[in-house]
Biopython code that builds the backbone (N, CA, C, O; Angstrom):
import numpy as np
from Bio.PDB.StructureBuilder import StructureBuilder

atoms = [
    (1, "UNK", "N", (48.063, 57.333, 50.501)),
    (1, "UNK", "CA", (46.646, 57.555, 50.296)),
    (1, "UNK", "C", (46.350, 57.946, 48.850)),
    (1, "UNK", "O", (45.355, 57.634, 48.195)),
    (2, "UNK", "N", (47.387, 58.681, 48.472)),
    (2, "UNK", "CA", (47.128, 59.032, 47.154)),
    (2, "UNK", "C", (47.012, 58.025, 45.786)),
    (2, "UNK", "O", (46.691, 58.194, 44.610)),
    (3, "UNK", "N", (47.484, 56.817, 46.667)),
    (3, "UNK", "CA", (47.815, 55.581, 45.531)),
    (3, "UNK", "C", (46.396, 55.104, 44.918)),
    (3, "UNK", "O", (46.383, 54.507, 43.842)),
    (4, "UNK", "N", (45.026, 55.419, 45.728)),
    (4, "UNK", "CA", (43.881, 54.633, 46.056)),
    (4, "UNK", "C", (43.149, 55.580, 44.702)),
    (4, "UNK", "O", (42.265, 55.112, 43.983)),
    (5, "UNK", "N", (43.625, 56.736, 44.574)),
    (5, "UNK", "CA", (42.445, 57.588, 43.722)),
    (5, "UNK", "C", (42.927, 57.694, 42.535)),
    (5, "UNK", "O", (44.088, 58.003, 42.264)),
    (6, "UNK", "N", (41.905, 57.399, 41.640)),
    (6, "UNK", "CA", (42.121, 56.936, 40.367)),
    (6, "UNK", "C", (41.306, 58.149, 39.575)),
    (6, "UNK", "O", (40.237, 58.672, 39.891)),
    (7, "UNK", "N", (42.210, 58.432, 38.384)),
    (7, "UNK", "CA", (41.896, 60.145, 37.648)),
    (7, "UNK", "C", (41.602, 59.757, 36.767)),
    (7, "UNK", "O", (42.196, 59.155, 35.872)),
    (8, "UNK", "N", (40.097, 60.221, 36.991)),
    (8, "UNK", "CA", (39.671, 60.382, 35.186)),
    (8, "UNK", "C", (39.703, 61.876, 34.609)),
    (8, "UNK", "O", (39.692, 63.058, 34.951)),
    (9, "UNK", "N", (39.756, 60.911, 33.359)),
    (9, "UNK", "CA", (40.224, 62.322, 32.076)),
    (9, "UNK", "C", (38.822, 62.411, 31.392)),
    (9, "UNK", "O", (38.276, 61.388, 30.981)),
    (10, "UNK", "N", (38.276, 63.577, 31.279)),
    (10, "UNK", "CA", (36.767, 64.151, 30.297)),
    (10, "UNK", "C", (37.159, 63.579, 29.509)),
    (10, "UNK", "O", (38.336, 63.242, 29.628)),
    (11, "UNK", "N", (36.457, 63.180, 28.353)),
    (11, "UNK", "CA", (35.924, 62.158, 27.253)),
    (11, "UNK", "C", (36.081, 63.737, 26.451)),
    (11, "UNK", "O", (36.080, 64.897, 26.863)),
    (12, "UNK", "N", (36.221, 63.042, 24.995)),
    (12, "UNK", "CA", (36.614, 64.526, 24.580)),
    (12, "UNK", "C", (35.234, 65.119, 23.891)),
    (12, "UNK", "O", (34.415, 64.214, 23.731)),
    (13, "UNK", "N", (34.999, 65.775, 23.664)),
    (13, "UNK", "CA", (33.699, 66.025, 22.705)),
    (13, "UNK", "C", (33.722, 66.121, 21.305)),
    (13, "UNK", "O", (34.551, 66.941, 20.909)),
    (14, "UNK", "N", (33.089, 65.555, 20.433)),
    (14, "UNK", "CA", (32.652, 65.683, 19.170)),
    (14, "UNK", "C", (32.359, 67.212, 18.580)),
    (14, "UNK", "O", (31.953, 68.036, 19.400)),
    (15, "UNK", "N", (32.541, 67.622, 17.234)),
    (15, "UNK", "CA", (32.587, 69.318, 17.361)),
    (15, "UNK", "C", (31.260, 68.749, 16.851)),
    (15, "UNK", "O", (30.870, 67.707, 16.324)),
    (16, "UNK", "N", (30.671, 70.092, 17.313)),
    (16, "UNK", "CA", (28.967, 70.059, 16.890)),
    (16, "UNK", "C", (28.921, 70.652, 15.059)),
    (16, "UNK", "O", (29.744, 71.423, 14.566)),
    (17, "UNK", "N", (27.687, 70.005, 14.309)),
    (17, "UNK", "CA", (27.803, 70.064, 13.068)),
    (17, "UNK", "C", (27.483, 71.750, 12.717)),
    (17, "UNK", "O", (26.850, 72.253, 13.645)),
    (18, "UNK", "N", (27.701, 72.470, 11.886)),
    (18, "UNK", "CA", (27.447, 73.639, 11.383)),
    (18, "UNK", "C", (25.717, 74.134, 11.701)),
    (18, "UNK", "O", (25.014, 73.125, 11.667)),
    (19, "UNK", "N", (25.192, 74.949, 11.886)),
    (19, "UNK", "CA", (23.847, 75.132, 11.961)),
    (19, "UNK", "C", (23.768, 75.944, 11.145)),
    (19, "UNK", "O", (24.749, 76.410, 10.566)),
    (20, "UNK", "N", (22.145, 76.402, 10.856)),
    (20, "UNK", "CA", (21.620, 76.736, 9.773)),
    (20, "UNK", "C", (21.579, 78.033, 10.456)),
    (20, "UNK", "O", (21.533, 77.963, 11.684)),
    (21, "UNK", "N", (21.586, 79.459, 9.814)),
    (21, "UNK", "CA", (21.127, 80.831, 9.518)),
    (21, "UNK", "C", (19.935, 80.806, 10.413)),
    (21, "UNK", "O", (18.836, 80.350, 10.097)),
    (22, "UNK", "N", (20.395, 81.576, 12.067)),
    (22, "UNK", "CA", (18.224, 81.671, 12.268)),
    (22, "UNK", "C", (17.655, 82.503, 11.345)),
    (22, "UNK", "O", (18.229, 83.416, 10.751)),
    (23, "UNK", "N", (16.708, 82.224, 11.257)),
    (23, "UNK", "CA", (15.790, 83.288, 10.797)),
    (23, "UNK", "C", (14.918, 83.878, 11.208)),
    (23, "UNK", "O", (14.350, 83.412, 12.195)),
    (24, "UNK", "N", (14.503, 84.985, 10.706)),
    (24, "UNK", "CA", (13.597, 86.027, 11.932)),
    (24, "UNK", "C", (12.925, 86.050, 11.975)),
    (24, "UNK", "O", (12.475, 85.567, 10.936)),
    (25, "UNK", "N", (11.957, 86.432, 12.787)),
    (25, "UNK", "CA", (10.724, 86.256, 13.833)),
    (25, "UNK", "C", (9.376, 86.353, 12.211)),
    (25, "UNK", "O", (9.514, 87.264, 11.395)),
    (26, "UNK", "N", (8.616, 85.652, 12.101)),
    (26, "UNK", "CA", (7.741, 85.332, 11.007)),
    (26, "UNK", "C", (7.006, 86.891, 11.356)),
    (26, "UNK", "O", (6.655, 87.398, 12.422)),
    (27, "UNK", "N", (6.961, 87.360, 9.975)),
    (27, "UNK", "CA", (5.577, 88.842, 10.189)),
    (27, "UNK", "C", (4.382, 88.191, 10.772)),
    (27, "UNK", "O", (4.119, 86.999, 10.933)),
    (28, "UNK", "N", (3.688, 89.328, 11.061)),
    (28, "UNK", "CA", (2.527, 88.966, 11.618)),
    (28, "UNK", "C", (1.570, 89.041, 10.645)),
    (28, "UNK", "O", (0.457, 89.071, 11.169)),
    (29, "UNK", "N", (1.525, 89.087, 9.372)),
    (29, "UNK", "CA", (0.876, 88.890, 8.370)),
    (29, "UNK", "C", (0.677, 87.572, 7.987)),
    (29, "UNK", "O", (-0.425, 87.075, 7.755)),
    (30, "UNK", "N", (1.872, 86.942, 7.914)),
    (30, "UNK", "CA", (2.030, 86.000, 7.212)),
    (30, "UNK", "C", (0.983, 84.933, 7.570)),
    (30, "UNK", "O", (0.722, 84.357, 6.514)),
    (31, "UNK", "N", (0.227, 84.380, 8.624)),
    (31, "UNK", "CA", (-0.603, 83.425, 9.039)),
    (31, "UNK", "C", (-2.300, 83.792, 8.036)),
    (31, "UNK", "O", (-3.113, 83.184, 7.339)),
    (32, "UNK", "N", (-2.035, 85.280, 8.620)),
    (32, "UNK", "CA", (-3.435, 85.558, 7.452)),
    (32, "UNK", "C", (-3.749, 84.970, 6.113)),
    (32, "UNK", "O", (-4.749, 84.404, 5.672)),
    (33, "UNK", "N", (-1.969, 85.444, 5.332)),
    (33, "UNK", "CA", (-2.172, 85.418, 4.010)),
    (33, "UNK", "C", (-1.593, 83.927, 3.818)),
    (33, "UNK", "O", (-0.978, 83.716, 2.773)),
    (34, "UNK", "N", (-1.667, 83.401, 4.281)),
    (34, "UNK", "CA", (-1.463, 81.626, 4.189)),
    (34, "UNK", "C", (-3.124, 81.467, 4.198)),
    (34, "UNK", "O", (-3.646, 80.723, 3.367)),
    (35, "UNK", "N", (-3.899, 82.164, 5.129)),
    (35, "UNK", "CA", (-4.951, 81.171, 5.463)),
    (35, "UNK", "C", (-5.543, 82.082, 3.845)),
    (35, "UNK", "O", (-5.576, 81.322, 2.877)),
    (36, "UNK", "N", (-5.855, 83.149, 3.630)),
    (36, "UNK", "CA", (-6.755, 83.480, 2.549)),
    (36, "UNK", "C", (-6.406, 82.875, 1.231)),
    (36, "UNK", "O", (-7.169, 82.703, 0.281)),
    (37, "UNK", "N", (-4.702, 82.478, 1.343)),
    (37, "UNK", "CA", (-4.527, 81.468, -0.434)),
    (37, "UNK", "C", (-5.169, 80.032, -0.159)),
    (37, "UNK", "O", (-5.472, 79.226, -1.038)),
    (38, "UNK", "N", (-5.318, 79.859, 1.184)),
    (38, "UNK", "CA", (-6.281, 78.457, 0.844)),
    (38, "UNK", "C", (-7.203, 78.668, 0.821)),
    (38, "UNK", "O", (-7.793, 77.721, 0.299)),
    (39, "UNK", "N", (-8.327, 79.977, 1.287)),
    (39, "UNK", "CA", (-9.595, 80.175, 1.082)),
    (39, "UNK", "C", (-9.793, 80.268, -0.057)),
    (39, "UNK", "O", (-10.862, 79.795, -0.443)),
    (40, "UNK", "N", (-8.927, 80.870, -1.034)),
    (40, "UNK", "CA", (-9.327, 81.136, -2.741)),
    (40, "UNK", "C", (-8.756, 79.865, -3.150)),
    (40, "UNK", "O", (-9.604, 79.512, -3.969)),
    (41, "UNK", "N", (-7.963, 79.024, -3.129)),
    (41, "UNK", "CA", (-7.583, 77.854, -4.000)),
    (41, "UNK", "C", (-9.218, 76.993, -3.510)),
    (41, "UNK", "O", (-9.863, 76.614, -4.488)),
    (42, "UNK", "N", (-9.599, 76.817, -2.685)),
    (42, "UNK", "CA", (-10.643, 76.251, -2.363)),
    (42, "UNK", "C", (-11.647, 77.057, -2.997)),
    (42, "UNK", "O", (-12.323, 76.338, -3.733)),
    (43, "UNK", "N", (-12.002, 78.179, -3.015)),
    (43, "UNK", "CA", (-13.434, 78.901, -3.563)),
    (43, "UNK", "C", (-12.849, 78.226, -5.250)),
    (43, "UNK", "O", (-13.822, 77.625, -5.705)),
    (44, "UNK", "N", (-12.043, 78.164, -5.934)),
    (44, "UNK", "CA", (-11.798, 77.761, -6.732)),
    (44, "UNK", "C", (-11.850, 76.669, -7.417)),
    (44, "UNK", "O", (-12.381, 76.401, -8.495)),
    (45, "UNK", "N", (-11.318, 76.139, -6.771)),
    (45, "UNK", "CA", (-11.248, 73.938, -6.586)),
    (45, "UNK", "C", (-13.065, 74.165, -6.693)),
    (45, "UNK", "O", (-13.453, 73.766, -7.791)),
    (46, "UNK", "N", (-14.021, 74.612, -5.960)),
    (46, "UNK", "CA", (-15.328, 74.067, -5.811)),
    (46, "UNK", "C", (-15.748, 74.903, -7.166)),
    (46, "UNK", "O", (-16.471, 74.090, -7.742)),
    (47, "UNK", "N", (-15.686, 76.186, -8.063)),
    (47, "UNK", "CA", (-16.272, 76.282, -9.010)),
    (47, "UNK", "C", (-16.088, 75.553, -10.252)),
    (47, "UNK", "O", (-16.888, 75.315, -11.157)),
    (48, "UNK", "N", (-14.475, 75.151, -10.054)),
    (48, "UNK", "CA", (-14.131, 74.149, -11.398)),
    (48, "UNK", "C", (-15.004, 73.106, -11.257)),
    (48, "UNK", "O", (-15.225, 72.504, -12.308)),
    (49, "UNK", "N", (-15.847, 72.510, -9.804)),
    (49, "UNK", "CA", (-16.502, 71.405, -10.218)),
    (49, "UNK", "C", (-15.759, 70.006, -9.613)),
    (49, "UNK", "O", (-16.271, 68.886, -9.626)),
    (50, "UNK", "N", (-14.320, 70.381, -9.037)),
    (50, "UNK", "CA", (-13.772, 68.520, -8.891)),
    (50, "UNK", "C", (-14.244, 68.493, -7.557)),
    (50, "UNK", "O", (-14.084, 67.408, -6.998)),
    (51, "UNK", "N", (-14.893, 69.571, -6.755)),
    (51, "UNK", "CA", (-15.350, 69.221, -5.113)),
    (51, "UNK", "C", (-16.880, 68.951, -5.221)),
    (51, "UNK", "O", (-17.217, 68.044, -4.460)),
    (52, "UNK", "N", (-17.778, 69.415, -5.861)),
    (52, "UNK", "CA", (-18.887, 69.652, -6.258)),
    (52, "UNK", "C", (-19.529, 70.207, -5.552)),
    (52, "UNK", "O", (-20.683, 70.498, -5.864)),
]
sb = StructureBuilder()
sb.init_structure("model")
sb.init_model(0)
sb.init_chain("A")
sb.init_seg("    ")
for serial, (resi, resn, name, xyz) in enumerate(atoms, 1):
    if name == "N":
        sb.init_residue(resn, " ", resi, " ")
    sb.init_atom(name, np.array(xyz, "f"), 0.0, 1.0, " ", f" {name:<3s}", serial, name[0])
structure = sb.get_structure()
């Protein structure tokens, strides 16, 4: 009976490539002061005149 079953061998695995450093959880500041440097590059952009 034993002649009938045929053994497979796991496939070997590939090593996985190096990963990057996590990094930590974003402040909770940071979304603000993203949004207020585009509020001033924009209040800006429109006094130089190229938005009009």
């Amino acid at each position: 009976m034993s002649d009938n079953v045929i053994k497979f061998r796991r496939p070997e695995k590939k090593p996985e490539p190096p990963s990057r450093k996590p990094r930590g959880p974003m402040p909770g500041w940071a979304p603000f002061a993203a949004l207020l440097g585009v509020a001033i590059l924009i209040f800006f952009v429109q006094r130089s005149g190229l938005i009009g």
